[in-house]
N, C-alpha and C positions, 0 to 999 in steps of 0.2 A: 429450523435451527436458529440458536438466536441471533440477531444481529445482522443476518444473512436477507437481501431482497428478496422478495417474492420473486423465481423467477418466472418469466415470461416471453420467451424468445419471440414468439409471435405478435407480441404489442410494438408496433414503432414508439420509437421517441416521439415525442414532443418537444415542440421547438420554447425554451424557454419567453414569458413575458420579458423577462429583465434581465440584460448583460451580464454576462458570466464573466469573469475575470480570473484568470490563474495566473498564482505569483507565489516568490517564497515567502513562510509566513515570517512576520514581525513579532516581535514580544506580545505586544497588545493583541495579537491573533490567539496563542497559547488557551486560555481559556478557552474560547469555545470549541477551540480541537478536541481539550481534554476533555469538555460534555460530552462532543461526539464517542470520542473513543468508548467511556464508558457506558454509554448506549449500548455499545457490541460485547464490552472485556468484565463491565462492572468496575468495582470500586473506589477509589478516590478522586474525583476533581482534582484536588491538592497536589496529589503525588503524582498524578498522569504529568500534570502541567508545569511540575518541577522536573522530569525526565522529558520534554520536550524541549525548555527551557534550556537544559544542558545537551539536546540535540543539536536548536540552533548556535550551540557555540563550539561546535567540532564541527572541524572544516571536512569529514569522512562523512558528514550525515545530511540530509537535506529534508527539511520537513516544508511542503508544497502545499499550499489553500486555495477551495476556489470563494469565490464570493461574487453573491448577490448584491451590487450595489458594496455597501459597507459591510452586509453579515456573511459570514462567515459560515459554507451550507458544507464544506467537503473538503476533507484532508485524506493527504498520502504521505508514506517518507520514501526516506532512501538511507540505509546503512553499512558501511562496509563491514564485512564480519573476516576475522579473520585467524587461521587457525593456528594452535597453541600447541607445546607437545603436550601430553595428557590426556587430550581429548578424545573423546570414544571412536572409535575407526570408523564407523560409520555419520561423523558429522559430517555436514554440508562440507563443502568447497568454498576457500577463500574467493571473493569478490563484494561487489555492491550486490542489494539486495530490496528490492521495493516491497515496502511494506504497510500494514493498516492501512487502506483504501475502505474509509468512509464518506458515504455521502447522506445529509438530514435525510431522512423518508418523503419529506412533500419535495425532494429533489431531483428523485430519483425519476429514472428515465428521460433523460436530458440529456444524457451525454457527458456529467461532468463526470462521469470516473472515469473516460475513454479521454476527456482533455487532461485532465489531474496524470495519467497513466502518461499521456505523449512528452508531456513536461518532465517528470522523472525519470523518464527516458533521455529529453534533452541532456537533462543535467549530467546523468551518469555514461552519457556517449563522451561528455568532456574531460573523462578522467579513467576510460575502460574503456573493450572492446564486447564486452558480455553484458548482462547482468543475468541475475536469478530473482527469481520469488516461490513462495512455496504456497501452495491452493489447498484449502481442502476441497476434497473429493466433492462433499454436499453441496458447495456453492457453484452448481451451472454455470449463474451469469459472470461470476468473476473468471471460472475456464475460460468459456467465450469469449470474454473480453480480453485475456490473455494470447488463448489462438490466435485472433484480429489482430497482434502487437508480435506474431512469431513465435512467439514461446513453444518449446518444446520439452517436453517429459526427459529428465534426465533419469528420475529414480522414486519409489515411491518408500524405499529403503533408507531413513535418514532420520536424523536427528539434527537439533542446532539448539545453540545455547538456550537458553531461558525460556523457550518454547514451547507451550504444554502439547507437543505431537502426539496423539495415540496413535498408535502403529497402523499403519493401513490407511490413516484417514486423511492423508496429503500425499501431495505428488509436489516434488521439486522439478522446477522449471527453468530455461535455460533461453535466453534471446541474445543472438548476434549484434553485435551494435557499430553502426561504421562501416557497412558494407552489405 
């Protein structure tokens, strides 16, 4: 699938050469998230990095980096989504919602999407008791690394805004926070 790690359950980690840092990103980070993302989604550098750009300036969203020394190898967010009248009965439930967990490929098995993952959690334990995220099906190592963090299956019945879901191919996820 594209975009998606090889998964591997049985390979350990490896312990990185060089300090891993997670923090939220700064403006001067933007770019190379938006590389990243497109790596997995396609399309524009420009436009990824303009809709991040106005992530970090809504106090409901949190876009989280790790880095390599100065580079920039792995992003997450966090956004509140919340519902509208209109919307199809079967959208998601209002809350925060962790989202795009990418890490570069030579970074992978390291462990930062499980530190990138703890941090968006921090952040969204300081303003919730929940959160959600929504997996697909084909991505093993992102369930797994969900299981690890509590996550439970609320429904595999869902929609959410802007989202291209096909039916069947996610499961909406559900973790306690604060207790």
């Amino acid at each position: 699938m594209k975009g998606f790690a090889d998964y591997r359950p049985d390979e350990s980690r490896r312990p990185a050469d060089t300090a891993i840092s997670i923090r939220g990103a700064l403006s001067d980070d933007l770019e190379a998230c938006a590389r990243l993302i497109v790596t997995r989604t396609g399309g524009s550098v420009s436009d990824r990095r303009e809709r991040l750009l106005s992530d970090l300036e809504n106090p409901d969203r949190y876009v989280a980096v790790a880095c390599a020394g100065e580079e920039v190898i792995g992003y997450g967010g966090v956004v509140r989504h919340q519902l509208v009248p209109g919307m199809p009965a079967d959208t998601a439930p209002s809350g925060y919602y962790l989202i795009g967990l990418i890490v570069a490929p030579a970074w992978r098995r390291h462990g930062i999407g499980e530190l990138l993952t703890a941090d968006r959690l921090r952040w969204t334990a300081e303003r919730a008791d929940e959160v959600y995220t929504f997996v697909n099906l084909g991505n093993a190592a992102i369930l797994d690394l969900h299981q690890r963090f509590r996550f439970e299956e609320v429904t595999r019945d869902f929609s959410f805004p802007n989202a291209p879901l096909e039916p069947g191919t996610c499961a909406l996820l559900r973790a306690r926070l604060n207790g």
